[in-house]
C-alpha positions as CSV (number, residue, x, y, z in Angstrom):
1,X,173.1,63.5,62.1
2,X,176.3,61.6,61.0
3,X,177.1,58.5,62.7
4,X,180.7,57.1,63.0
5,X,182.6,54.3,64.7
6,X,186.5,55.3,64.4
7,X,188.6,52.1,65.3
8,X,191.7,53.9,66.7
9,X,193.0,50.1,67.7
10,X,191.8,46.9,66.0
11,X,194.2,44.5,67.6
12,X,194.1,41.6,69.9
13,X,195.9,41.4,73.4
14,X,199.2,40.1,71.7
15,X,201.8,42.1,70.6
16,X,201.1,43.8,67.1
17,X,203.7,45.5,64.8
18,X,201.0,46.4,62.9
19,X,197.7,47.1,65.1
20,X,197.1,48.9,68.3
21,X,195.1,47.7,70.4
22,X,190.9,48.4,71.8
23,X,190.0,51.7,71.5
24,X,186.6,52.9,69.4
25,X,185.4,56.4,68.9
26,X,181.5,56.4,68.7
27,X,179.8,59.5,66.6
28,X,176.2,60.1,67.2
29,X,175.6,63.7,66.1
30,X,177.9,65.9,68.4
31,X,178.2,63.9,71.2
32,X,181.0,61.1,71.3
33,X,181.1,58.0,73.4
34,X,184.7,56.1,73.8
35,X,185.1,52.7,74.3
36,X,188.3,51.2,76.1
37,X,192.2,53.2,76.0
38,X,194.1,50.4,74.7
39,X,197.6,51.8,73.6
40,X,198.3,54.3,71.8
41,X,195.3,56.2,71.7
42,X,197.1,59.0,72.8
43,X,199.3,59.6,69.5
44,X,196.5,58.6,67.1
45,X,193.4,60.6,69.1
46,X,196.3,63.9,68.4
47,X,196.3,63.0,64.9
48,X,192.8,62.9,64.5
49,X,192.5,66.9,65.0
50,X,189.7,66.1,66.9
51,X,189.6,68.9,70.0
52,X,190.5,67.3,73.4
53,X,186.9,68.3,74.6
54,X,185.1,66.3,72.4
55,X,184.8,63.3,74.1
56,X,181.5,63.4,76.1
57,X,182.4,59.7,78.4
58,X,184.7,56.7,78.1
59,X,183.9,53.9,79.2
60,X,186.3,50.8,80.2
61,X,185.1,47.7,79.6
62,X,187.5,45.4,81.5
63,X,191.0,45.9,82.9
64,X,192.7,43.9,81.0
65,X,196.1,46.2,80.0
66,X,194.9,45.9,75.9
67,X,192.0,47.9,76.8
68,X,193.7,50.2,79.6
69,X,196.9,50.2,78.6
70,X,197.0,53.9,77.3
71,X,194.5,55.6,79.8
72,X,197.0,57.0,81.7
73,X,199.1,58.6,78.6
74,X,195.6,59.7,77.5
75,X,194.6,61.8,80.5
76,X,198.2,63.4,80.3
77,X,197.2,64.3,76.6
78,X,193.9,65.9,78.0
79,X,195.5,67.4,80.7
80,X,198.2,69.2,78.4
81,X,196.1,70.0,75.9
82,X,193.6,72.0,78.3
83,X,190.4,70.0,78.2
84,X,188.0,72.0,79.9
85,X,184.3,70.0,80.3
86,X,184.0,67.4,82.9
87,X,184.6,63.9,82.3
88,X,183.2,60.7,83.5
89,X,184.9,57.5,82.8
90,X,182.7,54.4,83.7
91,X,184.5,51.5,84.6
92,X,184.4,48.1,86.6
93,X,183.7,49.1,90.2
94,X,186.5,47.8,91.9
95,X,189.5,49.8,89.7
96,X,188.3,53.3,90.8
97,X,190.5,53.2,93.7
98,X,193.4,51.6,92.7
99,X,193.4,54.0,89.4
100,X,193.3,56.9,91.0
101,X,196.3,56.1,93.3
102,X,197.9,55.1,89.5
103,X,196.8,58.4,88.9
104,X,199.1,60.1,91.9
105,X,202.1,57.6,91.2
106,X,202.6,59.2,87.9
107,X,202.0,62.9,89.0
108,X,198.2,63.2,86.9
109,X,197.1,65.5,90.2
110,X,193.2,66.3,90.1
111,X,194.9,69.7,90.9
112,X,197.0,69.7,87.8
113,X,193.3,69.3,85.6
114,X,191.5,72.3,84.3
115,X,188.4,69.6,84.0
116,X,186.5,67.5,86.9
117,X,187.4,63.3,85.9
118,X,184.8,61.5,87.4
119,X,185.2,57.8,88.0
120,X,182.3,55.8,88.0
121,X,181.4,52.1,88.4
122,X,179.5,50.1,86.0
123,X,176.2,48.5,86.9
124,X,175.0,45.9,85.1
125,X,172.2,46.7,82.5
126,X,172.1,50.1,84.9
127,X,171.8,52.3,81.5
128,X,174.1,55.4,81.0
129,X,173.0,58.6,79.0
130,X,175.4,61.2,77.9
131,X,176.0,63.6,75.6
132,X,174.4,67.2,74.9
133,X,170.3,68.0,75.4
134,X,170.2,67.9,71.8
135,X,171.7,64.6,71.1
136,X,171.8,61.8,74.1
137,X,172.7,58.5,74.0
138,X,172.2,55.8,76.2
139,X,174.5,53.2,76.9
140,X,173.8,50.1,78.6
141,X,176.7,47.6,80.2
142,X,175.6,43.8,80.3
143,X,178.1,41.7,82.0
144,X,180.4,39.0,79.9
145,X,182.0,35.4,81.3
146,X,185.1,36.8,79.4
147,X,186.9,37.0,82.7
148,X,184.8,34.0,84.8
149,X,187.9,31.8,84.1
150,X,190.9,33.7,85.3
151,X,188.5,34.4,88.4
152,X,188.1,31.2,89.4
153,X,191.9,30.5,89.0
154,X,193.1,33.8,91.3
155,X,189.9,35.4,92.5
156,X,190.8,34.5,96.4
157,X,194.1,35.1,95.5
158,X,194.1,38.9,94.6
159,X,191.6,41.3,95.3
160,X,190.8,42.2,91.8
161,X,187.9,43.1,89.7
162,X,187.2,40.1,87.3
163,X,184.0,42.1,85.6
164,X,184.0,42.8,82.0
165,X,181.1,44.0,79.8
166,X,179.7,44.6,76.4
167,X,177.9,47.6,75.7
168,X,174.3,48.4,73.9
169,X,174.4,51.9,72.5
170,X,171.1,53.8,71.6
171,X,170.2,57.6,70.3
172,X,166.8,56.9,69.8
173,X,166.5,56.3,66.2
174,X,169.6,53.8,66.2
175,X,170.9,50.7,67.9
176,X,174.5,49.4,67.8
177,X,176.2,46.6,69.8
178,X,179.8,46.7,71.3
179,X,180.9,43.4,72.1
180,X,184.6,44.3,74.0
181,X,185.9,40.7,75.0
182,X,184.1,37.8,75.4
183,X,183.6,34.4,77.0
184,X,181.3,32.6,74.6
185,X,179.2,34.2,71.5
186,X,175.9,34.1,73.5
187,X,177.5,36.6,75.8
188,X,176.0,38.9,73.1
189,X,172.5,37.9,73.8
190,X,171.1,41.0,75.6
191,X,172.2,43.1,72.6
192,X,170.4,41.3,70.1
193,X,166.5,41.4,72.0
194,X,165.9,43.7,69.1
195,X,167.5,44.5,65.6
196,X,171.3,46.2,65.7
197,X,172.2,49.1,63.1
198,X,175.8,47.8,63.8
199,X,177.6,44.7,65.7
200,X,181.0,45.9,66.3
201,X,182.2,41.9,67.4
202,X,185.6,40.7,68.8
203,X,187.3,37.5,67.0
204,X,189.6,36.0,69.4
205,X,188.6,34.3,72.1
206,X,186.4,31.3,70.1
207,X,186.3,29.7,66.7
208,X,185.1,32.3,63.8
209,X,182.7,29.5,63.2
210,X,181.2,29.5,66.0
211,X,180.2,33.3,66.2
212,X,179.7,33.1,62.6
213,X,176.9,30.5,63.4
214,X,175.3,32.6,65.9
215,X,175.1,35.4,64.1
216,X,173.7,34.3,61.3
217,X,170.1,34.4,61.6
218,X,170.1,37.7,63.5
219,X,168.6,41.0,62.5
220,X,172.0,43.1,62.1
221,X,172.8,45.5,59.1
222,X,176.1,45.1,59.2
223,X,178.7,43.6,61.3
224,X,182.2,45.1,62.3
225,X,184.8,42.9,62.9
226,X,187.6,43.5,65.0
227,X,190.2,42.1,68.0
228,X,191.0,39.1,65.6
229,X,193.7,36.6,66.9
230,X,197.0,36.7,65.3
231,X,196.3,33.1,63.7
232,X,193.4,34.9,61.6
233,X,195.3,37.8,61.2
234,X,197.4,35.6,59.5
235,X,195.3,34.1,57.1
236,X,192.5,36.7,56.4
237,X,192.0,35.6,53.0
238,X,190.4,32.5,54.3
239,X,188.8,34.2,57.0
240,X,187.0,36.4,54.5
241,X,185.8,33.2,52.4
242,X,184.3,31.4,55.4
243,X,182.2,34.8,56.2
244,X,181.1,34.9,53.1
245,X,179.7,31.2,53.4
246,X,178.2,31.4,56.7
247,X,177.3,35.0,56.9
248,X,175.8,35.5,53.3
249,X,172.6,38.0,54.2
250,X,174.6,40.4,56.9
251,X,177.2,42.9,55.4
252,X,180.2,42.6,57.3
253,X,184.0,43.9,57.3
254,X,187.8,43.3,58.9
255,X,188.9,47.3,59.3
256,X,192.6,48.5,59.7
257,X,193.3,50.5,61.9
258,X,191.7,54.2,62.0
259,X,188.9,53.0,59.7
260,X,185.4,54.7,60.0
261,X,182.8,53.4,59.7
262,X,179.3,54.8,59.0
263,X,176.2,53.4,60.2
């Protein structure tokens, strides 16, 4: 069965004229597993041609508005275009209620859906399997400190949800680690127990060294790079040259923006 990552949004949490931000469209088979609704999914999930029922789950890996910043523009598209099967969108616990009042505020009435949206909360290491009988996947959220920070800074302040998670993808036959945002590189360490097919791996929020380092003597086939800062953006060419020093056994890459990728 053909297995795909399609990185509808490669860019970090800055402003990019020329990347949209965290969304990933996972293949395995028929069923399809999508990671974050950073902006604008909406315009480039149309252009796929893909049919608006073929997204089995989506799941949200943090609230930060680079990786929910087109969810709501996203159930409008599904909503307009007729989706049919019931969805459930997995997300950190404590946004189910206020996103379904943002639902209401902009008019996306559970009345108005010709499909059941389910919003679920995310347990940690609590797997998740989706998909069709003839091709399930199980996913499994492991919490990150990407977010430990600006909890300790407002957490008594406002009564948010500070969780964020990475994501461990399995079909049975294959293994593939979604990092979403992270505090430190051993944040990855509960997807890495056993060999990874594919490492899809942010690049913003420590030195490339440093996650270069810790990656290096892991059992990965290839490595997918993504959510790079605008400073590495910048200088890619340099980028590249380092990986190839400190990642020399692991095939790895820097997509654009609607790339797929095979594994």
């Amino acid at each position: 069965m053909p297995c795909t990552v399609t990185c509808f949004g490669t860019g970090d949490g800055l402003p990019c004229p020329d990347r949209n931000h965290a969304a990933f469209l996972y293949r395995f088979g028929p069923t399809r597993v999508l990671i974050d609704c950073g902006e604008p999914l909406d315009r480039h999930y149309k252009a796929s041609g893909l049919s608006y029922d073929a997204v089995d789950s989506i799941f949200i890996s943090h609230l930060h508005s680079d990786h929910i910043g087109g969810f709501f523009m996203f159930m409008q598209g599904l909503w307009l275009e007729k989706r049919r099967k019931e969805l459930p969108v997995y997300m950190p616990g404590g946004a189910i209620k206020p996103l379904r009042e943002m639902l209401r505020a902009v008019l996306i009435f559970d009345e108005l859906l010709q499909f059941r949206l389910r919003l679920l909360a995310l347990r940690e290491r609590n797997a998740v399997v989706t998909g069709s009988s003839s091709s399930r996947v199980r996913v499994t959220p492991f919490r990150t400190s990407h977010l430990n920070g600006l909890r300790t800074r407002f957490g008594k302040k406002y009564p948010s949800d500070f969780s964020s998670y990475c994501f461990l993808l399995e079909d049975g036959n294959r293994r593939v680690g979604h990092s979403s945002d992270l505090g430190k590189p051993e944040d990855l360490a509960p997807l890495l127990t056993k060999p990874l097919d594919l490492l899809v791996c942010e690049l913003s929020h420590f030195s490339p060294e440093a996650i270069f380092r810790y990656l290096s003597s892991r059992s990965i086939k290839r490595i997918v790079f993504v959510h790079l800062s605008r400073s590495l953006r910048q200088d890619l060419s340099r980028l590249r040259r380092l990986a190839a020093k400190m990642l020399p056994k692991i095939p790895y890459t820097f997509p654009n923006d609607l790339a797929e990728i095979s594994f």
